[in-house]
C-alpha positions in Angstrom: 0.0 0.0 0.0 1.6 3.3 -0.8 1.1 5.8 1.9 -0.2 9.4 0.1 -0.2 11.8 3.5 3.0 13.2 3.0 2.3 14.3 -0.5 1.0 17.0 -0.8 -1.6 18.7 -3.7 0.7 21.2 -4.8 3.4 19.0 -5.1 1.5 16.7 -7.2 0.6 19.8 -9.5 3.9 20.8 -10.0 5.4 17.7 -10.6 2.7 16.3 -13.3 4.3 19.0 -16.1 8.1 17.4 -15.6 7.1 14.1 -16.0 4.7 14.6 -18.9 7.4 16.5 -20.4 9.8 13.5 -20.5 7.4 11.1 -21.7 7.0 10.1 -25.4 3.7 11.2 -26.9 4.4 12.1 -30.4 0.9 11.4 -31.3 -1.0 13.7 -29.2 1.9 16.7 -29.7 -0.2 17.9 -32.2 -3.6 18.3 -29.8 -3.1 20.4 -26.9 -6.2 20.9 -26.1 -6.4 17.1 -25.8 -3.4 16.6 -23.9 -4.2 19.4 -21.3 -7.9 17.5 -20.6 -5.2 14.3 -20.5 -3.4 16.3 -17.9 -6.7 17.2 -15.8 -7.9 13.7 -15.9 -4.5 12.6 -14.4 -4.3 15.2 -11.6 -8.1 14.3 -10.6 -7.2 10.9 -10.4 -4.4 11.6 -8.4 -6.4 14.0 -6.3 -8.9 11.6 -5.7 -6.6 8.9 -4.9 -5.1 11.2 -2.1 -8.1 12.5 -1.2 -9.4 8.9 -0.5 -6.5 7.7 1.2 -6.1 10.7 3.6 -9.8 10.0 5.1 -9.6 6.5 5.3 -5.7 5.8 6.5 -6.4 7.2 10.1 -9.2 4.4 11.1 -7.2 1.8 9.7 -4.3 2.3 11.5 -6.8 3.0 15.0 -7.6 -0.1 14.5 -4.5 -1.9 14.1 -2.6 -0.2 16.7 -5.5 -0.2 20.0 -4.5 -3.6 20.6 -1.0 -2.9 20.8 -1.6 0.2 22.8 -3.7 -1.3 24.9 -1.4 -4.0 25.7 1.4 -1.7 26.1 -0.5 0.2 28.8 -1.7 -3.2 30.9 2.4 -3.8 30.6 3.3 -0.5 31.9 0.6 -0.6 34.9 2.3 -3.8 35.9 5.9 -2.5 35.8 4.7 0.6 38.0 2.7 -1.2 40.8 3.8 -4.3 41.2 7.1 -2.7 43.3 4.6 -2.2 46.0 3.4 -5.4 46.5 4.8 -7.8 48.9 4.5 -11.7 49.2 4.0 -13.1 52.6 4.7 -16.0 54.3 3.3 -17.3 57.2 6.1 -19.4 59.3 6.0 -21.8 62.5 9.4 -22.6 63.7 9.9 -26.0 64.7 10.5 -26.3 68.6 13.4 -25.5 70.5 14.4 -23.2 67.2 14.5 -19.6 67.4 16.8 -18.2 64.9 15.4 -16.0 62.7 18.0 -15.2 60.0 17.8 -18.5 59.4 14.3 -18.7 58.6 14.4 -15.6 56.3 17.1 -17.0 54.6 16.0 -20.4 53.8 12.7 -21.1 56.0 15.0 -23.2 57.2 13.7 -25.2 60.7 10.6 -23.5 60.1 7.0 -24.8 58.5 4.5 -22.5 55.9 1.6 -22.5 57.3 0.1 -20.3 54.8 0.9 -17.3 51.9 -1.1 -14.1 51.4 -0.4 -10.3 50.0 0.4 -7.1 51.0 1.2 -3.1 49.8 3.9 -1.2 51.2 1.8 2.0 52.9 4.4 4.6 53.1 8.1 4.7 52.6 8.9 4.0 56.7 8.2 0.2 55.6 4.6 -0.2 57.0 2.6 -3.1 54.7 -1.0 -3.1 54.5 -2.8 -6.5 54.3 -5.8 -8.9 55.6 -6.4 -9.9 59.0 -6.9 -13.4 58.4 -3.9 -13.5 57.0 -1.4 -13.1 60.0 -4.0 -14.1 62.6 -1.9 -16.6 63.3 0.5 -14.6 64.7 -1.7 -12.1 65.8 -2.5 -14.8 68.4 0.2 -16.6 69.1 1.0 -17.8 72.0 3.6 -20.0 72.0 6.4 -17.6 70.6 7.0 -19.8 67.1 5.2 -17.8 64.8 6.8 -15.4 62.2 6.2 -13.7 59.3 8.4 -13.0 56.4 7.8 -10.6 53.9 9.3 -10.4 50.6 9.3 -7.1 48.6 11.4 -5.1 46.3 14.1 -2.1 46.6 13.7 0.8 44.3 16.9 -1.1 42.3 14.5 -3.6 42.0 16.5 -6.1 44.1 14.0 -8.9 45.7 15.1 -8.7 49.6 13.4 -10.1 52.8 12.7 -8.9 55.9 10.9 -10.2 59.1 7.5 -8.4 59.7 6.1 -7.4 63.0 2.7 -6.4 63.6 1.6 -2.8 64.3 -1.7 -3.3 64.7 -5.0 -5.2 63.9 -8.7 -4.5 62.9 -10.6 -8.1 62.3 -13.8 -6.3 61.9 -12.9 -4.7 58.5 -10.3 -7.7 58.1 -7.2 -5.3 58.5 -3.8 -5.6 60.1 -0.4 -2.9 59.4 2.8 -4.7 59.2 6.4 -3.2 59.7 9.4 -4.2 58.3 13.1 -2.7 58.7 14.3 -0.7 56.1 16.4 1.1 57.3 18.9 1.9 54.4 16.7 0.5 51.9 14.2 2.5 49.5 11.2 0.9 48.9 8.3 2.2 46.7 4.4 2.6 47.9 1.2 2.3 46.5 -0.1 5.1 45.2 -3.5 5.4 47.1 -6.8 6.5 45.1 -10.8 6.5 46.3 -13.4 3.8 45.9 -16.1 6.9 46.4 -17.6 7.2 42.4 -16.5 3.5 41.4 -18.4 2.4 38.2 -19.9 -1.6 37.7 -18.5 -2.0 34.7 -14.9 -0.1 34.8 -11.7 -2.0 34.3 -9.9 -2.9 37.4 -7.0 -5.4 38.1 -5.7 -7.1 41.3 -1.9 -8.2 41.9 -0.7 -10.7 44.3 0.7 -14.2 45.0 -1.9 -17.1 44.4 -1.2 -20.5 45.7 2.8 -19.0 46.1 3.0 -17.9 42.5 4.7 -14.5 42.9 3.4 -11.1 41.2 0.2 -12.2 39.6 -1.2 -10.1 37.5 -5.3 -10.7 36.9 -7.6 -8.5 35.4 -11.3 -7.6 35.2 -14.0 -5.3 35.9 -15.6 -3.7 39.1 -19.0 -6.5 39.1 -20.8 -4.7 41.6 -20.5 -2.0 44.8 -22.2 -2.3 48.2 -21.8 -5.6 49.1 -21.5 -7.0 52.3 -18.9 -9.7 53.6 -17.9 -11.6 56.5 -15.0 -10.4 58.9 -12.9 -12.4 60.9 -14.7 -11.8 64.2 -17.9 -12.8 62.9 -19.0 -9.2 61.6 -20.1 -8.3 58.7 -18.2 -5.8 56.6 -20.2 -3.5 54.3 -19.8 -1.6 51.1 -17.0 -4.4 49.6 -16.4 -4.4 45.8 -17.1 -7.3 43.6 -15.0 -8.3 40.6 -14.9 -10.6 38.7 -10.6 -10.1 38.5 -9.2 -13.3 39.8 -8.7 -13.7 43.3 -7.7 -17.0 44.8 -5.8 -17.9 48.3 -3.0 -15.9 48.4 -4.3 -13.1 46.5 -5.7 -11.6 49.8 -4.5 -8.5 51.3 -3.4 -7.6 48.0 -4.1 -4.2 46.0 -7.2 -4.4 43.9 -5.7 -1.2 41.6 -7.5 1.2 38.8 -6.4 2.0 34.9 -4.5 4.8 36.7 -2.3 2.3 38.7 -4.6 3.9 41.7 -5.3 1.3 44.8 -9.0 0.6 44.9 -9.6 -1.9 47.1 -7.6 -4.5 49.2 -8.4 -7.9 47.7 -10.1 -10.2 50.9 -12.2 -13.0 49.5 -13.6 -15.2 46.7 -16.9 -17.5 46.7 -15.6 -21.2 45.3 -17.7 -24.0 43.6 -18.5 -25.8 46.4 -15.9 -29.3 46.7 -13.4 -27.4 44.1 -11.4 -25.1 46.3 -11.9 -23.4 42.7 -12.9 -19.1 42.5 -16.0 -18.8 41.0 -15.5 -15.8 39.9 -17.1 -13.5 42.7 -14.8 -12.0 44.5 -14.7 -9.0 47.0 -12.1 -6.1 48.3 -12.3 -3.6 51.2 -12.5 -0.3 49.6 -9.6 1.8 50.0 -12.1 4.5 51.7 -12.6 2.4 54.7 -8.7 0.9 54.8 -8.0 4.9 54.5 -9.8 5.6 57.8 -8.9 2.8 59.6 -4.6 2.0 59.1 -3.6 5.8 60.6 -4.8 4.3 63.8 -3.5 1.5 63.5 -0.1 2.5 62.9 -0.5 5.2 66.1 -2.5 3.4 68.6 -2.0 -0.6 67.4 -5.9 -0.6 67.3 -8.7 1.5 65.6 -10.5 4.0 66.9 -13.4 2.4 68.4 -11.4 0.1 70.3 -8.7 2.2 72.1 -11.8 3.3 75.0 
């Protein structure tokens, strides 16, 4: 296909003479008036080729190119979040064992007991994730729970770090994490608003299913309002339903925007009964509530509610 846009009419005027100057036409030399209507039909033709091509070129390559763009964008939201999210690992250390270097080097003398998500908060190394998923630890009592938490350095270097826990909400299914990082840049989520969510805009939700590190899965906002067990037996309202992957180890993960803005906190998933498999519905906190709720956490170890 030969492309016409950067042609333009003028130059197709001027250079119509030069060529039909070189060519051979003894039999017409003698007609001008015929060889100038020759002339006019050429440069119409021309015209209309151009004319033609200019209004049609634009949707043709819109077409072939969204797909690509699109792509390209889903790529570059990945690349720009997925820094923030953490992997965690819920650890028992065997008896008589208390050596935790080892453990976050290797897991050494130590058994998984479970995997879930998390976001780094702010740049002081405070992670965001579900309740449920250090409950364990949260109640411990026998002094062999730990939690490891693997993230990323601004170099991009995967490092690991023992969390502790700053503080605990079970009714909205929240708990703050800290790790050391001292010396160590890290990169956090950059926090957006569930207030004015759609049913029917894009979203997408990263975390570690069944241990499988940055997951990307994507979707749509399925509904808004909806209402969800907590921990402690509650009932947490105004959840977001989508319909973007979630499976065990996707929870306490961000459930992010087409702006690479945090939505939600990804929490739970409906299965086919017997399957262990998602169905499909799946919920998140919105970042509204985790908003009001992880400042007191991080000062008092508790929410508001609960410190009187």
């Amino acid at each position: 296909m030969v492309v016409l846009g950067s042609v333009s009419p003028q130059r197709i005027l001027l250079s119509l003479p030069t060529q039909m100057s070189h060519s051979p036409l003894p039999a017409l030399s003698s007609s001008p008036q015929y060889l100038t209507r020759r002339k006019s039909l050429i440069f119409a033709s021309l015209l209309s080729s151009l004319i033609y091509t200019s209004h049609h070129s634009p949707a043709t390559a819109f077409v072939i190119d969204q797909p690509q763009q699109e792509e390209d964008t889903l790529v570059q939201l990945f690349q720009e979040t997925s820094p923030s999210v953490v992997f965690i690992k819920d650890l028992e250390l065997a008896k008589g064992s208390n050596d935790s270097a080892k453990v976050l080097a290797n897991d050494e003398n130590a058994k998984v007991q479970g995997t879930g998500s998390g976001f780094i908060w702010d740049k002081f190394g405070h992670i965001v994730t579900n309740y449920h998923v250090i409950a364990k630890l949260a109640t411990d009592s026998s002094g062999l729970q730990r939690c490891k938490v693997s993230l990323v350095n601004a170099k991009g270097e995967s490092i690991a770090k023992e969390a502790k826990i700053i503080g605990v909400d079970p009714a909205y299914d929240l708990a703050v994490l800290k790790v050391d990082v001292e010396g160590v840049e890290v990169k956090p989520v950059s926090v957006g608003t569930s207030r004015g969510l759609r049913v029917g805009q894009s979203c997408f939700a990263i975390g570690n299913p069944y241990g499988f590190e940055n997951t990307l899965t994507t979707g749509v906002v399925s509904g808004l309002g909806r209402e969800i067990p907590a921990p402690n037996g509650a009932t947490i309202k105004g959840a977001i339903q989508t319909d973007a992957a979630i499976n065990a180890g996707n929870s306490g993960g961000p459930l992010i925007d087409s702006s690479g803005h945090v939505i939600g906190v990804n929490t739970a998933t409906f299965t086919r009964r017997g399957s262990g498999m998602s169905s499909g519905v799946n919920f998140a906190i919105p970042i509204d509530t985790v908003v009001r709720t992880i400042p007191y956490l991080i000062v008092y170890g508790t929410t508001y509610k609960d410190r009187y």
